[in-house]
N, CA, C and O of each residue as an XYZ file, in Angstrom:
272
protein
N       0.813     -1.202      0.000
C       0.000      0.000      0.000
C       0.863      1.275      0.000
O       0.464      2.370     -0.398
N       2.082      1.015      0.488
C       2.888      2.404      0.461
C       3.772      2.371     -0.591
O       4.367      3.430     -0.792
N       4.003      1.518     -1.262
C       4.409      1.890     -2.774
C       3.465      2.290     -3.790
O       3.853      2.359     -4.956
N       1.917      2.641     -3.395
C       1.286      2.810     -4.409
C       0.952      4.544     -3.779
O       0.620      5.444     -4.550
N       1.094      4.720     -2.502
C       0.875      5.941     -2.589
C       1.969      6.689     -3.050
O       1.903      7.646     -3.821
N       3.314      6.051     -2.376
C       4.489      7.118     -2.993
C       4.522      6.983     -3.954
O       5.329      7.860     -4.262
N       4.047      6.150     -5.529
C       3.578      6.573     -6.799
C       3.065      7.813     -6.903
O       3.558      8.926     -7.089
N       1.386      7.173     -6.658
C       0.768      8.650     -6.891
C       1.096      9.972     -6.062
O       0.461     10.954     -6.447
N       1.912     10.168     -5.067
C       2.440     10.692     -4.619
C       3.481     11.853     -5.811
O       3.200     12.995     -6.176
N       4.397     11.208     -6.073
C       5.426     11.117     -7.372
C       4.772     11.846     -8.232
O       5.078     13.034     -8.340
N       3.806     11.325     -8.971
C       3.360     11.496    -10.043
C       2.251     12.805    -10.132
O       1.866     13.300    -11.192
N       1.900     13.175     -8.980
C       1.058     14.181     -8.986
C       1.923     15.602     -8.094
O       1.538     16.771     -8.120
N       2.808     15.219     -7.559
C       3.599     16.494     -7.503
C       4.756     16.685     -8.334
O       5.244     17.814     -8.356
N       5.381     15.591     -9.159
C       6.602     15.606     -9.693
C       6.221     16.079    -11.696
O       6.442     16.937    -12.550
N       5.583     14.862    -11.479
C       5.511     14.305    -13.082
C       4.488     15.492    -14.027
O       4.680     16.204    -15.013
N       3.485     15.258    -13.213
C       2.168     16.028    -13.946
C       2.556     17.826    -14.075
O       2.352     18.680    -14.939
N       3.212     17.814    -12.711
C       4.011     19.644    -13.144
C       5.489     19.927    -14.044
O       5.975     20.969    -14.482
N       5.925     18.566    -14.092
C       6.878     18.651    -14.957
C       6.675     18.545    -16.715
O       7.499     18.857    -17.575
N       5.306     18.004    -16.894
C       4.758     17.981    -18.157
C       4.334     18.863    -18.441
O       4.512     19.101    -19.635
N       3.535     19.918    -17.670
C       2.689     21.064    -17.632
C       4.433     22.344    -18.272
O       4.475     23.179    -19.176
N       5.165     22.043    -17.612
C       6.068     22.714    -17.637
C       6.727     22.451    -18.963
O       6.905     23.502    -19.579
N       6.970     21.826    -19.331
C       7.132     21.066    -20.906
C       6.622     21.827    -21.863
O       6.957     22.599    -22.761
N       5.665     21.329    -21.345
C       4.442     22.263    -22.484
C       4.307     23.492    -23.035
O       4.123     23.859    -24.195
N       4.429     24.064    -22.013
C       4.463     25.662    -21.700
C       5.319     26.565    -22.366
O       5.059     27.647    -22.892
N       6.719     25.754    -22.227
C       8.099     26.215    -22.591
C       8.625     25.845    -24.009
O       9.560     26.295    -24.672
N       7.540     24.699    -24.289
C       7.758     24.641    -25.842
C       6.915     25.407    -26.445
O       7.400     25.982    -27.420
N       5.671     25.660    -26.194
C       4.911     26.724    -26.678
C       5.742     27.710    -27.073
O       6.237     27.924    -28.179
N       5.888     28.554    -25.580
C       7.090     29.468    -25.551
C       7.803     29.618    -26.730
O       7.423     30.506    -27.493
N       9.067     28.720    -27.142
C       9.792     28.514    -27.955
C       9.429     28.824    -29.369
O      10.036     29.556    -30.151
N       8.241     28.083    -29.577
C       7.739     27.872    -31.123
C       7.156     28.962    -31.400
O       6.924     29.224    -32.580
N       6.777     29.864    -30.354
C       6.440     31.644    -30.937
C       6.959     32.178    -30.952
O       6.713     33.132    -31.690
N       8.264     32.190    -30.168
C       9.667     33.249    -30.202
C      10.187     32.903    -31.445
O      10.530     33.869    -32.127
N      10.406     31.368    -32.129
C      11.223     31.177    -33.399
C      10.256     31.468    -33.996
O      10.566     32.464    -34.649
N       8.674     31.070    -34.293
C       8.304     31.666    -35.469
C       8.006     32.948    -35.794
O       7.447     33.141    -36.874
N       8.346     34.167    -34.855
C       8.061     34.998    -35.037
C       9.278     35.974    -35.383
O       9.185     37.043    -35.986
N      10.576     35.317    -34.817
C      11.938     36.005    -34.992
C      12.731     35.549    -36.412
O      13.606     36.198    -36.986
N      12.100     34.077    -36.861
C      12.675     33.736    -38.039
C      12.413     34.539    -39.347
O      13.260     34.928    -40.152
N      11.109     34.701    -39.388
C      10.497     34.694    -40.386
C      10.798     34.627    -41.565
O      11.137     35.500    -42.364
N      10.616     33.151    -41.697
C      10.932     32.160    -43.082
C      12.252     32.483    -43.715
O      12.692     31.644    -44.501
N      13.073     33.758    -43.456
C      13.937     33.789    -43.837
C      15.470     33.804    -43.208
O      15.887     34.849    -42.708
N      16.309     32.599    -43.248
C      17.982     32.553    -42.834
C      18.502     32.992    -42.912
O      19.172     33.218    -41.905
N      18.916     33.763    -44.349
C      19.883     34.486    -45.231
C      19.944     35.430    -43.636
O      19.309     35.527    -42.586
N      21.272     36.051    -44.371
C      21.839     37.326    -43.261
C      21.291     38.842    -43.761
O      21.128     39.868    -43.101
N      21.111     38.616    -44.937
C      20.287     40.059    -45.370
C      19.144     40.416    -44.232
O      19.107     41.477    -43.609
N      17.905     38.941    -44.035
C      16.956     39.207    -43.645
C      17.516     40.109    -41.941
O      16.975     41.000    -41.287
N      18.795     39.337    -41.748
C      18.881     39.704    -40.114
C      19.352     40.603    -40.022
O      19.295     40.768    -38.803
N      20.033     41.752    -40.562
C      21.424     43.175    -40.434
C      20.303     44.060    -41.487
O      19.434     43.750    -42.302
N      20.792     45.117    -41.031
C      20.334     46.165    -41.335
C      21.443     46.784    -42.086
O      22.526     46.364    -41.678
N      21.583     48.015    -43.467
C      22.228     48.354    -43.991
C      22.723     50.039    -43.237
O      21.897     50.833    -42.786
N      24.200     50.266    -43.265
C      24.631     51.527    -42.651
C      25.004     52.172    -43.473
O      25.600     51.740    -44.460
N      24.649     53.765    -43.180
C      25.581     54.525    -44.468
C      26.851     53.879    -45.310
O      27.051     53.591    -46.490
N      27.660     53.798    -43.983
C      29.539     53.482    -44.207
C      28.926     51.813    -45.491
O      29.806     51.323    -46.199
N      28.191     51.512    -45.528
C      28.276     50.254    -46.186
C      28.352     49.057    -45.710
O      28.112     48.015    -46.321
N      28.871     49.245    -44.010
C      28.825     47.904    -42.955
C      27.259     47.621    -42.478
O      26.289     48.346    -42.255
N      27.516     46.184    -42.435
C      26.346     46.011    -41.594
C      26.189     45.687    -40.464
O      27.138     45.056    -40.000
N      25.503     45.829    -39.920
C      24.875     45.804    -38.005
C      23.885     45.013    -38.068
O      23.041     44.980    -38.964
N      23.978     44.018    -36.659
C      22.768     43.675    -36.202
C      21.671     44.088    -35.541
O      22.161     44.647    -34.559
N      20.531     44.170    -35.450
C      19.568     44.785    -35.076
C      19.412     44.858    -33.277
O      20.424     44.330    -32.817
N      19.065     45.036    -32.855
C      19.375     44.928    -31.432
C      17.804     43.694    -30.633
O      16.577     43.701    -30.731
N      18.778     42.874    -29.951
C      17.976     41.753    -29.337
C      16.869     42.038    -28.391
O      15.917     41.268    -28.257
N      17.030     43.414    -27.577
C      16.047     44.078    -27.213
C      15.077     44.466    -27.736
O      13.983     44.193    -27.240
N      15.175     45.198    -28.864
C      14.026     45.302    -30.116
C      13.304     44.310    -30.348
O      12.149     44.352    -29.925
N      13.726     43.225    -31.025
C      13.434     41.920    -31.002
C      12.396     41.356    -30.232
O      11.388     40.804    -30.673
N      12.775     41.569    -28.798
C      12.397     40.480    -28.064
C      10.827     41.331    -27.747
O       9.746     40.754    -27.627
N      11.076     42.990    -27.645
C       9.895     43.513    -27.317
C       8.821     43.814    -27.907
O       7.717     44.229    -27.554
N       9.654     43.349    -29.536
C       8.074     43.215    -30.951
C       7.384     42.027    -30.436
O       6.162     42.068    -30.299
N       8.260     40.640    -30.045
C       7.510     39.601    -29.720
C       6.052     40.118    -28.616
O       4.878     40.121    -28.985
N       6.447     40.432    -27.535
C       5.878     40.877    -26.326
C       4.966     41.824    -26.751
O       4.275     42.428    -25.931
């Protein structure tokens, strides 16, 4: 009887919030990349063009606060 509670024991404080948590954080993930990729790799899509002719990256702050 006490290996079946420290199961459900286990499984309802460990397991079930660790899936919930899973979940969540892949969500997470799959809207930050699809929204920062957008469909395009190339380095054009990512730098911005400067007078001098160099290019810069855009700033990760920007970024992160279009997501948001």
């Amino acid at each position: 009887m006490l290996e079946l509670y420290m199961t459900i024991i286990a499984v309802v404080l460990f397991f079930i919030p660790a899936i919930i948590i899973a979940v969540c954080y892949s969500i997470i993930v799959i809207i930050i990349w699809t929204k920062t990729s957008g469909g395009s790799h190339t380095r054009e899509g990512a730098t911005q063009h400067v007078k001098n002719g160099k290019y810069r990256s855009g700033s990760g702050f920007r970024t992160a606060r279009k997501i948001f």
